[in-house]
N, C-alpha and C positions, 0 to 999 in steps of 0.2 A: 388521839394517836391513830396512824393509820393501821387499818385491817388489812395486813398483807397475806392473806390467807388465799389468796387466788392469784397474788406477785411473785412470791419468792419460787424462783427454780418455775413456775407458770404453774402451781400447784394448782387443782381443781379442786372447788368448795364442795363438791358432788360426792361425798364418804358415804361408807353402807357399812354396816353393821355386821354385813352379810360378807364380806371381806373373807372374815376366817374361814367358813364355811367353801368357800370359793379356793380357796387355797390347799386344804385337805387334798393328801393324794390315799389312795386308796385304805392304805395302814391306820388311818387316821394322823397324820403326822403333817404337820404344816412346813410344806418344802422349803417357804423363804425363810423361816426360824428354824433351822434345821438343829443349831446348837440347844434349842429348849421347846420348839415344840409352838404351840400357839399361847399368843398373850395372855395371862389373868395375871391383873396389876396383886404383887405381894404387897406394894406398901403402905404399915397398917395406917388407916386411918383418913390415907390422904382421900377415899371414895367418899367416904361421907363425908367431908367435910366441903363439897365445892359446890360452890352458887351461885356461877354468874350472872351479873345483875347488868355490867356494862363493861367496856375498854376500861382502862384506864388502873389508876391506884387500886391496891387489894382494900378490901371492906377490911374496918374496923370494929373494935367491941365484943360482945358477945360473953360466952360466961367463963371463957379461959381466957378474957383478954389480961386480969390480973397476973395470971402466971407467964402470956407469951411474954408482958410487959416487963417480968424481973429477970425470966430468961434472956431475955436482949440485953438489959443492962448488964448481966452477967458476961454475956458473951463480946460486949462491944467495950468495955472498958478501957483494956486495956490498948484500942483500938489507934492508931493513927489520926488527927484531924482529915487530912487526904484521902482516906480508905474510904471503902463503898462502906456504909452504914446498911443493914437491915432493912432498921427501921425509918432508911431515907431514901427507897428503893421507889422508881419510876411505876413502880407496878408492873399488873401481868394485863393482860388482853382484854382478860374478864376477871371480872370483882371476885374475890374468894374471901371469906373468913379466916382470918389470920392463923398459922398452925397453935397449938396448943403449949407443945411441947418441944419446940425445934423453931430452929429461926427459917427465915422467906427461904436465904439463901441454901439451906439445909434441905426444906423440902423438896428444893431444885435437883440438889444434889440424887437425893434420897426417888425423886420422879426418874432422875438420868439412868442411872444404876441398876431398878425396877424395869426399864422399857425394852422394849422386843430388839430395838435396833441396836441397844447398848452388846446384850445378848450374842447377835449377829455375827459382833467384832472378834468373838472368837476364830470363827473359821474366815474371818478376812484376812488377804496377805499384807504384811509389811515388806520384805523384799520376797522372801522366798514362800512357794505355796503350801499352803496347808500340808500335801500329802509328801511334802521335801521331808519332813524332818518333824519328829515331834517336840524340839525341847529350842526350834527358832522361835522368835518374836511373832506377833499377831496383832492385828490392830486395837484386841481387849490387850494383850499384857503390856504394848505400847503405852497405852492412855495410861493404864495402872503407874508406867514410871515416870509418865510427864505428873500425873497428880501430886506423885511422893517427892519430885523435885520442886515442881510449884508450889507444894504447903511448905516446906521447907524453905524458900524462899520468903515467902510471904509471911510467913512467923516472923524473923529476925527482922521484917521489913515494916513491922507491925500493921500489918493489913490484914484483908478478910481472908481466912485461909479457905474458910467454907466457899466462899464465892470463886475462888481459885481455884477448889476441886472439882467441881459443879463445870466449869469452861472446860478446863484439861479432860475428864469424863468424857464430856459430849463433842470435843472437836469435831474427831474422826467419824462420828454417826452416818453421814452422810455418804464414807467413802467405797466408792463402788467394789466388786470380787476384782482381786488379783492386781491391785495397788494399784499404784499410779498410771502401767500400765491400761489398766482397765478404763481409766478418767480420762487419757486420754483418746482413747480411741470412744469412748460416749459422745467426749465434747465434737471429734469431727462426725460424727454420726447427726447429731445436735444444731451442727454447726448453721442450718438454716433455720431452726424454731427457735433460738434463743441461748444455744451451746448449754455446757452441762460444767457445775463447779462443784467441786465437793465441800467449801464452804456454804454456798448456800444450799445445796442439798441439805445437807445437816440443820439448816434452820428449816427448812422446811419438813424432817423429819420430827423438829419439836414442836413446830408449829400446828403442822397439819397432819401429817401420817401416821403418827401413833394412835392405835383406838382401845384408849384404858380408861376415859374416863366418861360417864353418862352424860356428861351438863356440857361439854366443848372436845374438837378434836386436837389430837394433840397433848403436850404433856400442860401448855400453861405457862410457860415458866415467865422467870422477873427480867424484865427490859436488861439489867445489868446482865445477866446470864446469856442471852442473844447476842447482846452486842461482843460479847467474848466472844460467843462461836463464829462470829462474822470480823472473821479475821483483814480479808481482803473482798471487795467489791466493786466493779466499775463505777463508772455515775449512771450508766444509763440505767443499771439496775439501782442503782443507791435512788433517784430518782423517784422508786416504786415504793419505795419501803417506809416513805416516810418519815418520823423519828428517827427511826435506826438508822435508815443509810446518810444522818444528814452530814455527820462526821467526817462520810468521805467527800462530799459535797463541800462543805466547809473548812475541810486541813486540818480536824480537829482530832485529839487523840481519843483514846479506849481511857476506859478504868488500867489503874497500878496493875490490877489482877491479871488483867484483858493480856497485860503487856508481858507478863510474870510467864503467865501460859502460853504465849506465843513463841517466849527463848527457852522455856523449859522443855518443849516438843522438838528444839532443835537437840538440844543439851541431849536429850532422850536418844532421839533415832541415831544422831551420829556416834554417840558411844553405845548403840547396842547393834548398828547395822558394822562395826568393825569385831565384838565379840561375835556374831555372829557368820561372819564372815571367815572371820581365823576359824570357827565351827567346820565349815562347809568346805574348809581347803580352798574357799577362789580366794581368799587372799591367805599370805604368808608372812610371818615373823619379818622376813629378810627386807620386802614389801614396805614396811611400816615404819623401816628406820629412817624414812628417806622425810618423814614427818615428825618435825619437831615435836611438838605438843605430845605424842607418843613415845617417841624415844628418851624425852628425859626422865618420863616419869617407870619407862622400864626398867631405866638403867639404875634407878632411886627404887624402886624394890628391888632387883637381884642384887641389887650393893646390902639391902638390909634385911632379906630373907635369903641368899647364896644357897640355900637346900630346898626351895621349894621349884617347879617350872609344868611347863606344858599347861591344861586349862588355868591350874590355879595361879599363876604366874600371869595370864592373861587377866583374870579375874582383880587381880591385885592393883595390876596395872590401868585398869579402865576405872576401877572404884574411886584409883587417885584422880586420874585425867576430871573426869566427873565432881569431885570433889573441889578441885580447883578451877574448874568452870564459876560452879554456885556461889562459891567462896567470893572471888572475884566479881558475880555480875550483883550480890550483894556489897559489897565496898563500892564498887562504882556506881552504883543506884544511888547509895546513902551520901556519895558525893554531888551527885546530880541533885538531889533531892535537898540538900544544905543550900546548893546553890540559888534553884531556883525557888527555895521556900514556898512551896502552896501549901494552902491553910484549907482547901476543902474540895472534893473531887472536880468542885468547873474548873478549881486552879490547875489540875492535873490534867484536863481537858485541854484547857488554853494551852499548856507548855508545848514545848517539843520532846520529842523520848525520854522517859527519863530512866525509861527500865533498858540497861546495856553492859556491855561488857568495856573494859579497858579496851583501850587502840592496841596492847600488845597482844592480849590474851584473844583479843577477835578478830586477829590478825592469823593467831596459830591455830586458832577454830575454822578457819577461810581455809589453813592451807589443808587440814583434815577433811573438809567438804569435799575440795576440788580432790583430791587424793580417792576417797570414798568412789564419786562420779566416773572417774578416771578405771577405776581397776575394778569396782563391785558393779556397780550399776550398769556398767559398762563390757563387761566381761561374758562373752560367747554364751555364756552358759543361763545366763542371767538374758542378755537377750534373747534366747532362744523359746525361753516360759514366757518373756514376754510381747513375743510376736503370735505366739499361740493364745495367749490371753487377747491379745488387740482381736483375732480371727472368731477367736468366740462372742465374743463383746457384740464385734462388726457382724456375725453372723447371726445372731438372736434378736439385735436388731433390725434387720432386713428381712428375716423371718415376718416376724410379729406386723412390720409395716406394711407389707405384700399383703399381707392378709391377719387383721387384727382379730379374726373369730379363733385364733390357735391362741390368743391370752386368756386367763384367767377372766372370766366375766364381769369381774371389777374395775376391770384397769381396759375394758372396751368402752367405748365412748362414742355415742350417734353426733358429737363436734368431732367434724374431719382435722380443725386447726387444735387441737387439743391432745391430739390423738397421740403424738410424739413422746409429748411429754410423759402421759402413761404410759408408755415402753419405758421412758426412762427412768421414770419411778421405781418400775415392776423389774428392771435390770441392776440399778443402783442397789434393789435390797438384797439382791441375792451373794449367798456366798462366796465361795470357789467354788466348793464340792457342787453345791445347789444349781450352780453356773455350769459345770461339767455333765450333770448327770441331762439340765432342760435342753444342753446343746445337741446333748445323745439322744435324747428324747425326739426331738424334731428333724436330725437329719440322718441318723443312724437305724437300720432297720434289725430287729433281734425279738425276737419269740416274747418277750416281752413288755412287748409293747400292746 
C-alpha cells in the first residue's frame, strides 16, 4: 500500500513534537484549538496499544484476541453479505494489535471523536459565522447530524453503522474557517502549488496532522474509513495515493457506508441551512412555498397540529421533510440493491450507485438545493461575511508568504517549494475566531500587541 504521507494535500513528513509548544500564545492556550485547548488523546486505551510493525493489515493475536474475536461476531451478525466487515478491513498504514474491546471500525470512530481537529469543528462555520448566533449550525453539530442520519440508514440497510459514523465524523475535518467561503478563496491562493480541497485536507488531517499518538502521525485509521473521507479526487491526485485513489482511476465505487455518508451530509445541511435560515430572517415562510418538497409537508403539519406555529411549526415541518428523504433513499437503495444482488463489498465496488434517492423525491431535493443557493447562499448579507472571510483568508496568506518567519516555527520550512503548503496547513486549522483574532494580530496595530 502506498505511504501517502507526503501526497495527500503535499503534506510534509517533517512533524515535531514541538508543534504544541509552538503554538501556545502567552495565556498558555493553544490558538489553533481554541475550542479545547491543546491535544491529550482521551481515548482510553487506544496509547498503549499501538505497534507499528509495517503498512498494511492490522496485527493479529495477542491476549485479548479471544474477546476482540467474539466481539466481532457479535457485532457483525447480523450484518449484510455486501457490508464492510471489521474483520475484512484493508488495514491501517501501520500494524496495530487488534482493539480489545471494540471493533477496527469503533476505534476509528472512537480516534475521530478524541482528535484536536474534530474539536476545532466547533467554532467552524457552516453558513453563518460563529459570532452571528449562538443556537446556528457549525461544522461539529453538522457532522453530529450527518452521523444520526447515516446510522439510521445504515441500520435498516443492514450495514456497518460503526464505519458509517467514523466517515460522517471525520468528513468535515479538514474544512477551512468561515465554510466554503474560506476553501475557496485558499484553493485560488493555492492555485500554483497544487490548489487546496477540503476533502483531501481531511485525509491529510488523519493521516498526518494529528499528534496523539507516540509510534505514527496521525490518527491510523482503516483503509475503509479514508476511503469515506475521500469523497471526491482528481486523477492527478488519485494518481499519488495509490490504493486509495485507484477508484477514481478505475470508475469504481466507495463502500455502502462511503455512499450512505455522502447523501446523508446532503440530507443534513439542506434541511438545517433552511431551519436555519428562517432563524436569521434571510429567508421567509412566504419564500419557501414556492418549493415543493417544503410546502406539502407544511401544509401536512398545520393541517394536523392547526394550534401550534412560528419555530415549532418550522421544527415540525423540517423533521418530516427529513424524515421522508431517509425513508425514501432507504426504499430505493433496497431496490437497487435487489436488483443488482452483490454478494460482497468488490460486488458493491464493481456496481454503479446504489445508495440514491427516487427520480421524484431527488427531483424535489434538486429543487430545495437550487432554491437554498438562490436566496441563502446568495443573499447580501451572506455575501458580505463572505467576501470578508475570502479578504482574511487571502490576507494571512500573503502575509505568511512575504515572509514566513511571522508563522508559527513549525509550519516554517528551509524547502522554498514546501512552503505554501505550510501556510495552508497552518490556515486550514484555524478557526473563525482564531482566523479573526491572527488577522488582527498581523495587520491591526493596538496596545496589545
Amino acid at each position: 500500500m502506498s505511504d501517502t504521507r507526503s501526497d495527500i494535500q503535499g503534506a510534509s513528513p517533517a512533524r515535531r513534537a514541538s508543534r504544541r509548544e509552538d503554538h501556545r500564545e502567552g495565556n498558555g492556550a493553544a490558538p489553533q484549538a481554541e475550542a479545547a485547548g491543546p491535544a491529550a488523546s482521551a481515548e482510553a486505551g487506544a496509547q498503549s496499544d499501538t505497534n507499528p510493525a509495517a503498512h498494511g493489515t492490522p496485527a493479529r493475536g495477542g491476549a485479548h484476541a479471544p474477546l476482540a474475536s467474539a466481539l466481532l461476531a457479535g457485532l457483525e451478525a447480523g450484518l449484510a453479505p455486501y457490508a464492510a466487515h471489521s474483520s475484512q478491513s484493508r488495514g491501517r498504514r501501520f500494524a496495530e494489535p487488534p482493539p480489545a474491546a471494540r471493533s477496527e471500525f469503533q476505534r476509528d470512530r472512537d480516534r475521530i471523536v478524541h482528535s484536536t481537529a474534530f474539536r476545532r469543528l466547533e467554532y467552524k462555520t457552516q453558513v453563518f459565522v460563529n459570532h452571528e448566533g449562538d443556537l446556528f449550525r457549525t461544522r461539529l453539530t453538522h457532522s453530529l447530524e450527518v452521523a444520526q442520519i447515516a446510522r439510521s440508514v445504515a441500520r435498516n440497510l443492514r450495514v456497518n453503522e460503526d464505519l458509517v459514523e467514523a466517515i460522517s465524523l471525520a468528513h468535515d475535518l479538514g474544512h477551512t474557517p468561515f465554510g466554503h467561503a474560506g476553501q475557496d478563496a485558499l484553493n485560488e491562493c493555492m492555485r500554483d502549488h497544487g490548489g487546496f480541497e477540503h476533502n483531501l485536507q481531511s485525509l491529510a488531517v488523519v493521516d498526518e496532522l494529528e499528534e496523539h499518538y507516540g509510534a505514527f502521525d496521525g490518527l491510523n485509521l482503516c483503509f475503509e474509513t479514508r476511503e469515506g473521507i475521500l469523497k471526491h479526487c482528481s486523477r492527478e491526485h488519485a494518481r499519488r495515493l495509490g490504493e486509495l485513489g485507484e477508484r477514481f482511476l478505475l470508475g469504481r465505487q466507495p463502500s455502502l457506508e462511503a455512499q450512505i455518508a455522502n447523501i446523508a451530509d446532503e440530507i443534513a445541511y439542506n434541511n438545517h441551512d433552511v431551519d436555519d435560515g428562517l432563524r436569521s430572517g434571510l429567508l421567509t415562510i412566504e419564500q419557501l412555498a414556492e418549493v415543493e418538497l417544503w410546502q406539502m409537508h407544511y401544509e401536512a403539519a398545520r393541517a394536523e397540529y392547526p394550534q401550534i406555529e412560528g419555530r415549532r411549526l418550522v421544527h415540525e415541518t423540517v423533521r418530516r421533510i427529513i424524515n421522508t428523504l431517509i425513508v425514501d433513499l432507504i426504499e430505493e437503495t433496497s431496490r437497487n440493491l435487489a436488483s443488482h444482488a452483490p454478494r460482497s463489498l468488490d460486488d458493491v465496488r464493481a456496481a454503479p450507485p446504489l445508495v440514491a434517492h427516487s427520480e421524484g423525491v431527488a427531483a424535489q431535493a434538486a429543487v430545495l438545493k437550487r432554491f437554498l443557493y438562490r436566496n441563502l447562499y446568495r443573499h447580501y448579507r451572506v455575501m458580505r461575511m463572505a467576501n470578508k472571510a475570502r479578504r482574511i483568508v487571502k490576507g494571512l496568506f500573503e502575509a505568511f508568504s512575504d515572509d514566513p518567519r511571522l508563522l508559527p516555527p513549525a509550519y516554517q520550512t528551509h524547502d522554498e517549494a514546501s512552503q505554501p503548503r505550510q501556510i495552508a496547513h497552518y490556515i486550514a486549522g484555524m478557526t473563525d475566531r482564531y482566523a479573526l483574532k491572527e488577522y488582527r494580530r498581523l495587520f491591526v496595530v493596538s496596545d496589545d500587541d
